[in-house]
C-alpha positions as CSV (number, residue, x, y, z in Angstrom):
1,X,-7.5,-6.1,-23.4
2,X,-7.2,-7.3,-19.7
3,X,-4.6,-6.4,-17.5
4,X,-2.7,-8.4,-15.5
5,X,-0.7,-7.3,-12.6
6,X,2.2,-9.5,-11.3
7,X,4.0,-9.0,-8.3
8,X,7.4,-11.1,-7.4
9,X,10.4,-10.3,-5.6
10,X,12.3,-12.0,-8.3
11,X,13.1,-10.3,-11.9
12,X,13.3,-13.2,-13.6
13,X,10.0,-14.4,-12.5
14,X,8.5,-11.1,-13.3
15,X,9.8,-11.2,-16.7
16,X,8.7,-14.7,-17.9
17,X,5.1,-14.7,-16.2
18,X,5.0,-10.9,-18.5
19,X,6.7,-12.6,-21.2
20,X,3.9,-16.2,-20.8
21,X,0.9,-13.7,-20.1
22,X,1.7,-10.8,-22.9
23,X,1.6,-14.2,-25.7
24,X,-1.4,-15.2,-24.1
25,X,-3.1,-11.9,-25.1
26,X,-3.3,-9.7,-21.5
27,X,-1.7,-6.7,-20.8
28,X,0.9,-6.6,-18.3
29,X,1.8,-4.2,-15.1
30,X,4.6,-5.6,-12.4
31,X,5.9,-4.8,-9.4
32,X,8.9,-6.3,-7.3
33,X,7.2,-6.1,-3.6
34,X,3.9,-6.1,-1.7
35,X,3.5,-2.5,-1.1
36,X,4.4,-1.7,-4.7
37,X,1.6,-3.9,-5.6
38,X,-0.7,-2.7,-3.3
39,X,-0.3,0.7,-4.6
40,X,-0.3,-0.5,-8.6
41,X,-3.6,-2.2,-7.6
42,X,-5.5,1.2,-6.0
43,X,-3.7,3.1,-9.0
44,X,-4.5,1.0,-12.0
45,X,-7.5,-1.2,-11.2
46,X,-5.9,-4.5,-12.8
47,X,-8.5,-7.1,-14.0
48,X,-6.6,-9.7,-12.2
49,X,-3.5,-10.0,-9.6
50,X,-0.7,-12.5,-9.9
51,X,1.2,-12.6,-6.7
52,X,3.9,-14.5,-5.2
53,X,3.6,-15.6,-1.4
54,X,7.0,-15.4,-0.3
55,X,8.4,-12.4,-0.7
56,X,10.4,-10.2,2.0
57,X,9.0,-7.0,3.8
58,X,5.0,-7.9,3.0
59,X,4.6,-11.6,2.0
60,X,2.1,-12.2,0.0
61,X,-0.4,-13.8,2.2
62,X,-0.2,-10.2,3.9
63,X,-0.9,-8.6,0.8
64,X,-3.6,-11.0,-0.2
65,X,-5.8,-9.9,3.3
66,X,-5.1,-5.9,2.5
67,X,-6.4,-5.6,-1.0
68,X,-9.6,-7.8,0.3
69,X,-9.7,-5.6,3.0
70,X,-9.7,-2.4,0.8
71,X,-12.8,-1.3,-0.8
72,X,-11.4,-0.3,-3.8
73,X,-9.3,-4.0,-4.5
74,X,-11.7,-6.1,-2.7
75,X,-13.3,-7.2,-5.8
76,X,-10.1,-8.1,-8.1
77,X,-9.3,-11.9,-8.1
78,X,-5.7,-12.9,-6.9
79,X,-4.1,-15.6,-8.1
80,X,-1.0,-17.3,-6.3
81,X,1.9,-18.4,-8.1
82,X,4.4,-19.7,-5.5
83,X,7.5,-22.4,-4.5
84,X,4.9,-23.6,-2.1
85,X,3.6,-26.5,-2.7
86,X,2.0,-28.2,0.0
87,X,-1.7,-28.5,0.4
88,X,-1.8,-26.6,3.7
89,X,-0.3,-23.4,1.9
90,X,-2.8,-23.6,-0.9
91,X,-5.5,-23.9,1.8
92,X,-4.2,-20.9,3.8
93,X,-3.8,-18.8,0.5
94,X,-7.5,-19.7,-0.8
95,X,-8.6,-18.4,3.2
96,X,-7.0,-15.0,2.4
97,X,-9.0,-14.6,-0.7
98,X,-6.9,-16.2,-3.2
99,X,-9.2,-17.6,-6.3
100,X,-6.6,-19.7,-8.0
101,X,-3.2,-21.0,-6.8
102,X,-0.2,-22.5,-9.0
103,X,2.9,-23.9,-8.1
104,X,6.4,-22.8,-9.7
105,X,7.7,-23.7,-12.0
106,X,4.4,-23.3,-14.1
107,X,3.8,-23.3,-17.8
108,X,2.5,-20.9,-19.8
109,X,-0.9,-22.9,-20.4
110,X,-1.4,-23.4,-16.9
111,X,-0.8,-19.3,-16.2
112,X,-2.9,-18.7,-18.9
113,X,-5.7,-21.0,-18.0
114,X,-5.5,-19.5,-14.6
115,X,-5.9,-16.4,-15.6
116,X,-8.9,-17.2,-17.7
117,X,-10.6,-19.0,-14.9
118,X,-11.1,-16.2,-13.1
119,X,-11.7,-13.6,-15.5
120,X,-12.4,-15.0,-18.9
């Protein structure tokens, strides 16, 4: 089974992208900040990373450029999942590595679809 970490600010988030990606067959590690993520990611080599962008302490975008910085991350696909919508963000996410990038609110078959886009 692949696993999936997400990484929001937001419980709520964090529970229904688990919830939408647990029915869609992956297996499911969150965190509620950047640095939590960033830690998950060197600790439990996730197939994939779900991230928010805008988050408080490390945004997203931040986090994005240290896991492709880091040898040991460099390699796992990140997908965005953010309130920002406009073209320029997406653009600016997919120039920090970002492989995939939804907006919220997102269904499940769009999350799912992501997910499988990047890593089967």
């Amino acid at each position: 089974m692949k696993t999936v970490l997400v990484i929001d600010d937001l419980q709520a988030e964090l529970d229904l992208i688990g919830e939408y990606l647990r029915a869609g067959g992956y297996s499911v590690i969150t965190a509620q900040n950047g640095e939590e993520g960033f830690e998950k990611a060197l600790n439990q080599t996730p197939d994939v990373i779900i991230t928010d962008l805008v988050m408080p302490e490390m945004t997203g975008l931040e986090l994005c450029r240290k896991l492709k910085k880091t040898p040991a991350t460099a390699e796992i696909p990140i997908i965005a999942c953010t309130t920002r919508g406009r073209g320029v963000d997406e653009m600016w996410a997919k120039k920090q590595g970002v492989a995939n990038y939804l907006v919220k609110p997102c269904t499940q078959a769009d999350l799912v679809g992501a997910v499988k886009a990047v890593i089967g």
